[in-house]
N, C-alpha and C positions, 0 to 999 in steps of 0.2 A: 637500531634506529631509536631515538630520543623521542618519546611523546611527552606532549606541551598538554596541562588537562585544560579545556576552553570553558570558560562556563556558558549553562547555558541561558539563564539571566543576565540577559546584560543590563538590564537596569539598575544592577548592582556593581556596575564598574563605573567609576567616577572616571573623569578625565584628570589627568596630570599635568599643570602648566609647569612649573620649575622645581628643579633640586627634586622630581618624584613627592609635591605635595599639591593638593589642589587650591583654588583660589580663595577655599575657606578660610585654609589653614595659614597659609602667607599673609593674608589681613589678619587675621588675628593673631599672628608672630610679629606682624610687624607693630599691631597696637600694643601688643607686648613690652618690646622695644622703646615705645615713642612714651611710654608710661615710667615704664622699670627702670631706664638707664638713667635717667634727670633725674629721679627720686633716689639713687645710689649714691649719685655725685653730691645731691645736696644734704643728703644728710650723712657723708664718708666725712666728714670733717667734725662735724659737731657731736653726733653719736658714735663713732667710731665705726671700722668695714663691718664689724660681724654684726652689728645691730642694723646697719644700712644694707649687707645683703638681706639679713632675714626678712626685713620691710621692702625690698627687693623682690624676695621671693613670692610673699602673701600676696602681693598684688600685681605678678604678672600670673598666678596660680588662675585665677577665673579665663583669665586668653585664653592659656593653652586648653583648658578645661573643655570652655567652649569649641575650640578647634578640635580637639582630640575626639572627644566622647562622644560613641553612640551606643543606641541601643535598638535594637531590630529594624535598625536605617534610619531612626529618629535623630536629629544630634539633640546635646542635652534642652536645652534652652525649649524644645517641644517638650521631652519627657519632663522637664519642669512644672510647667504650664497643666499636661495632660495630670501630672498627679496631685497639684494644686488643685484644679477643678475638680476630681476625683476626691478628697478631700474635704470640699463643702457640701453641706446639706446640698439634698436635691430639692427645686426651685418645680414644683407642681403646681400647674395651676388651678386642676381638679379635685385639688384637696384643700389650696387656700380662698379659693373663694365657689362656694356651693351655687350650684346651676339650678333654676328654677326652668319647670316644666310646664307648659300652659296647655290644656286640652282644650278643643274648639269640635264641636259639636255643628254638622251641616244639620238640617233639618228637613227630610226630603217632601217640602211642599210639591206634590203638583196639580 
């Protein structure tokens, strides 16, 4: 008999709409698409094919990029962001500006 291994995370199974890719990945195949194939055609004439696919390529290279890439579930465009901010100085408020302390003395009249 054939076992199937299930996992047992399913939060890590994405759903599949068409052709086994999710809705990520088909928008950003298809901005691909709506970018790369005009920018082929217009410049196969003036620059010739190999220089129009190469400029072809460079800029449907981010689509898929975005579509493709992840890492520990993040797609890239977070780990971007995450190591960008990771990156700049840390933003303390307890260091740039000093807190002053007042002491206030009751005086036990009675």
């Amino acid at each position: 008999m054939a076992y199937v291994p299930v996992p047992k995370d399913l939060s890590k199974v994405k759903t599949k709409v068409a052709f086994n890719l999710t809705k990520r990945q088909i928008v950003c195949f298809a901005a691909a698409l709506l970018i790369g194939l005009p920018l082929f055609f217009l410049l196969k004439g003036s620059a010739g094919t190999n220089l129009a696919a190469m400029a072809m390529i460079v800029v449907m290279l981010p689509c898929f990029l975005l579509a493709m890439y992840e890492k520990h579930g993040q797609p890239l465009e977070v780990v971007v962001r995450t190591s960008f901010r990771q990156s700049l100085p840390a933003q303390r408020s307890d260091l740039t500006e000093p807190k002053t302390y007042t002491l206030s003395w009751k005086s036990s009249e009675t």
